[in-house]
Steps between C-alpha positions, in 0.01 A plus 500: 500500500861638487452589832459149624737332272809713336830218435815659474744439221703289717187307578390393178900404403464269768213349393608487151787320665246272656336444225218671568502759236492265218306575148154447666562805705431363796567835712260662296191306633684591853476865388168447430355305748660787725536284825831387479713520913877592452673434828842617493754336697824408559510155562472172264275263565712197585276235395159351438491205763302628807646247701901604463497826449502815738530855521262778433509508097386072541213632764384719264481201220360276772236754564404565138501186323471225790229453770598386853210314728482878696650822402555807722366839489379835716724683738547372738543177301252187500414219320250490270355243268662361152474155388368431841152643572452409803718311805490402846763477810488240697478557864817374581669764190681219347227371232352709225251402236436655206210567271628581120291760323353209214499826236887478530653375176911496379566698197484094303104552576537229781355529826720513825473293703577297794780300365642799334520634829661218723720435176614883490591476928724156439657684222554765643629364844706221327679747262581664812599871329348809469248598768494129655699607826136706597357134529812305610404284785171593505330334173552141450387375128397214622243681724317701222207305358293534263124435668335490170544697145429857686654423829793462652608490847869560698618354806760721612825355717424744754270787549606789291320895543622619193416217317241668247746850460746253350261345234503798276850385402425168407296504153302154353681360230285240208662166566397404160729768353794490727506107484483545107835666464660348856822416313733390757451797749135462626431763193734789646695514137182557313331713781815746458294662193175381504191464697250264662263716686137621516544909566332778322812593269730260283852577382469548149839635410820579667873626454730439821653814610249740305081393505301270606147511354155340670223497376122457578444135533197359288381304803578740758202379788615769766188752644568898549751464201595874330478615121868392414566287200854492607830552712844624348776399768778747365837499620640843571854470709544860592208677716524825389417381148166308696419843627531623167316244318230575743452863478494458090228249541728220341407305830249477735674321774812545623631274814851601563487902561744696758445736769662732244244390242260552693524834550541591150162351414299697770279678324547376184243496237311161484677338739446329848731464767438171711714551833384287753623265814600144396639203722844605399774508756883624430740378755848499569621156627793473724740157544335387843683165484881595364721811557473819715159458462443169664516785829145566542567836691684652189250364312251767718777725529494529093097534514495790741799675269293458131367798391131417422390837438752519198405138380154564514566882289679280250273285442225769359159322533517322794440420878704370794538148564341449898689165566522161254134510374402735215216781669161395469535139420271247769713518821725779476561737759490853436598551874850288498802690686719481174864662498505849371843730487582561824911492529493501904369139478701440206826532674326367830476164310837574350666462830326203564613327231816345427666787287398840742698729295431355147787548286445222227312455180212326372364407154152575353415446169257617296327391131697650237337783279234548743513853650276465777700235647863659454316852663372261782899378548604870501259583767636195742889566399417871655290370769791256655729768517327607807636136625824559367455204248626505116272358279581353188257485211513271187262471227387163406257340196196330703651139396843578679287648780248193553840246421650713835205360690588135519660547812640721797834505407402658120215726657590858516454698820233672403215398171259733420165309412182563354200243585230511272171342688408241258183405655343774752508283829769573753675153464608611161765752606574325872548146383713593211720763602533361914449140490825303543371253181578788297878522587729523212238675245496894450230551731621332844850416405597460848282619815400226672310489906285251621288704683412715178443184283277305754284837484496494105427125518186523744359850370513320116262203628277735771162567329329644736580885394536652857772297576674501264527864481665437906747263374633769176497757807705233682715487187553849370616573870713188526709640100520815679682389808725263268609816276579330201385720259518886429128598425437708270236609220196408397501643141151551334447363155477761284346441147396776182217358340267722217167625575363286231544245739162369713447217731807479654510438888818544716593145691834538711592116376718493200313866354776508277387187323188640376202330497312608111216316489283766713608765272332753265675736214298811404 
């Protein structure tokens, strides 16, 4: 039993802190009951509102305690049923109906249903935060109906291929709840620390900045559920002392790990390594529209001059970027002529550009404290030398960083990037990181070309499969030629999880934000 459940000191402070260890001994029944999940990681949970929050510490929340109408699982990723049991396309891709499963209940006792459903879209769309922008100008609240108490049905604005990858991240609220406690806010104030949901854990207790405990909901309805009677969310800053917590069998999970830790846990005892390819792309973004930059053949000049080889050895666990899409994903291809180091092209392009002998500096910055990023900086500083260009490097906190994106005249020269897929359909990484709507945010602060964004436009409402696959060809090739990124790495996620551990099946969407309710302890 110690095997499968063994809380550290540290652990049962902060549930004392909680409240959790009270006079009823609460963690003794967890010791006993011996199927207890710690998760260590180092990120807070930001709040309890599925429809404002974001990030991967509110996915994993969202995945645990709410249900969406589909959710996503496998590699490569799919949909697969959740509230919804069943649905049907139309021919025309831009109507959907929906058949809820009629065991589904919300943690109240109350079915879901229909109304719960169109009510949890208008919310959702209406409040306009969190993951709405996946749906913006596709889903129009007006156009999701309610056919009858297990139906409902969506008229999109326009046809929309990655319509159902996107659903995962938009969980069923119960109206009755949520229009309960409203307030003045459509319920946002009271949904900051409490629920309204229907998934197969509820938060019972939690302390921001140290646990956050779920446990086993009494009405959880889900099929294929594992033995747990519980989650412990534990926030652990440093990922060494993950790693640690790990190999002492103080946690079962951890999500955050290193190259570095990674290597120290190979062959440890009891533990698993999880190192696998995930829709994660790091990028270095350069000022196409202000600057030196703005000169599109320094801008290739600078990508035949960057070191790759050294990027990708820093990196530890990872592969090579092969143009704008992350490998594998629907579309990409492997084949793409990408720049690699080559400095004969590098100072062809230099002479063709409007500074052939260099001689000035540029600025890249990089996130403050995080090593990978400031190595990544090293690696181009030594790589324009070649160009005879000084680079300048400054360390920023994220907030100063995403504050420099508001326009071209505050954007650095060069931003290193990392795009997290948040739903496993190409559209995810092309629309928000290339599309000229995104301009001013971190992940397209400035690149804008028609060409590219009547490609991203057509490919996102093509369902026929085959062609849309042509038009991502026709778009990776059409980035390429525009040079306004540095590609880089595709680093693998890398989690440490404890033998004890059963059920647990690697999906390259959001892995990191781990899914418990398929899980067994020993």
């Amino acid at each position: 039993m110690t095997s499968a459940f063994n809380l550290s000191r540290r652990t049962l402070l902060a549930l004392a802190g909680a409240g959790l260890a009270s006079a009823v001994l609460p963690v003794k029944s967890f010791a006993q009951s011996g199927r207890m999940l710690v998760i260590a990681s180092n990120q807070d949970i930001p709040n309890f509102d599925p429809h404002t929050s974001s990030g991967y510490s509110a996915a994993f929340l969202m995945r645990n305690v709410y249900d969406p109408l589909v959710r996503v699982a496998e590699n490569p990723p799919a949909p697969v049923p959740a509230l919804a049991e069943s649905w049907e396309m139309g021919a025309d891709g831009a109507s959907y109906v929906f058949k809820l499963n009629p065991a589904a209940v919300f943690h109240s006792g109350a079915p879901v249903t229909a109304e719960d459903v169109v009510y949890s879209f208008t919310r959702a769309m209406t409040l306009a935060k969190g993951n709405s922008w996946m749906l913006r100008g596709i889903v129009d609240p007006a156009k999701v109906m309610a056919t009858d108490a297990g139906t409902v049905t969506f008229t999109l604005e326009k046809p929309f291929a990655a319509f159902l990858a996107v659903l995962p991240w938009f969980p069923i609220v119960e109206k009755a709840v949520v229009e309960a406690n409203l307030g003045s806010d459509q319920g946002q104030t009271w949904l900051m620390t409490n629920t309204a949901a229907s998934g197969p854990f509820t938060v019972a207790r939690f302390q921001v900045g140290t646990m956050y405990y779920l446990a086993r909901s009494k009405t959880a309805w889900q099929a294929a559920g594992g033995n747990l009677d519980g989650i412990i969310w534990q926030i652990v800053r440093e990922t060494a002392s993950q790693r640690l917590m790990l190999q002492r069998g103080e946690a079962h999970v951890a999500v955050d790990l290193t190259s570095e830790d990674m290597d120290a846990l190979e062959g440890a005892a009891g533990v698993t390594r999880v190192i696998e390819p995930e829709y994660r792309t790091f990028s270095i973004k350069m000022n196409t529209a202000h600057g030196p930059l703005a000169d599109i053949n320094l801008r290739k000049a600078i990508a035949y001059a960057t070191n790759y080889q050294a990027i990708l050895d820093a990196a530890g666990y990872a592969d090579l970027m092969v143009g704008p899409l992350p490998n594998g994903i629907m579309g990409h291809d492997p084949n793409l002529d990408v720049p690699r180091m080559d400095l004969d092209k590098a100072k062809e392009f230099l002479a063709k550009s409007a500074t052939p002998e260099g001689g000035f500096t540029l600025k890249m910055v990089h996130v403050s404290g995080l090593e990978q990023q400031r190595r990544w900086a090293l690696i181009m500083l030594d790589s324009l030398k070649a160009l005879n260009i000084t680079l300048e490097i400054q360390p920023m906190n994220w907030p100063d960083m995403v504050a420099a994106c508001a326009s071209p005249e505050t954007f650095p020269d060069l931003f290193p990037v990392y795009q997290t897929a948040n739903y496993g359909d190409p559209d995810n990484i092309a629309y928000a990181a290339y599309h000229s709507s995104r301009n001013g945010g971190w992940q397209n602060a400035v690149y804008k070309n028609p060409e590219v964004d009547a490609l991203i436009e057509e490919a996102r409402s093509e369902i026929d499969p085959a062609k849309r696959a042509a038009l991502y060809e026709a778009f990776q090739k059409a980035v390429v030629a525009d040079s306004p990124d540095i590609f880089g790495v595709l680093e693998r996620r890398k989690l440490g999880m404890r033998d004890a551990v059963s059920g647990y099946a690697f999906c390259p969407v959001a892995s990191n934000a781990v899914e418990c309710w398929p899980l067994s302890l020993a």
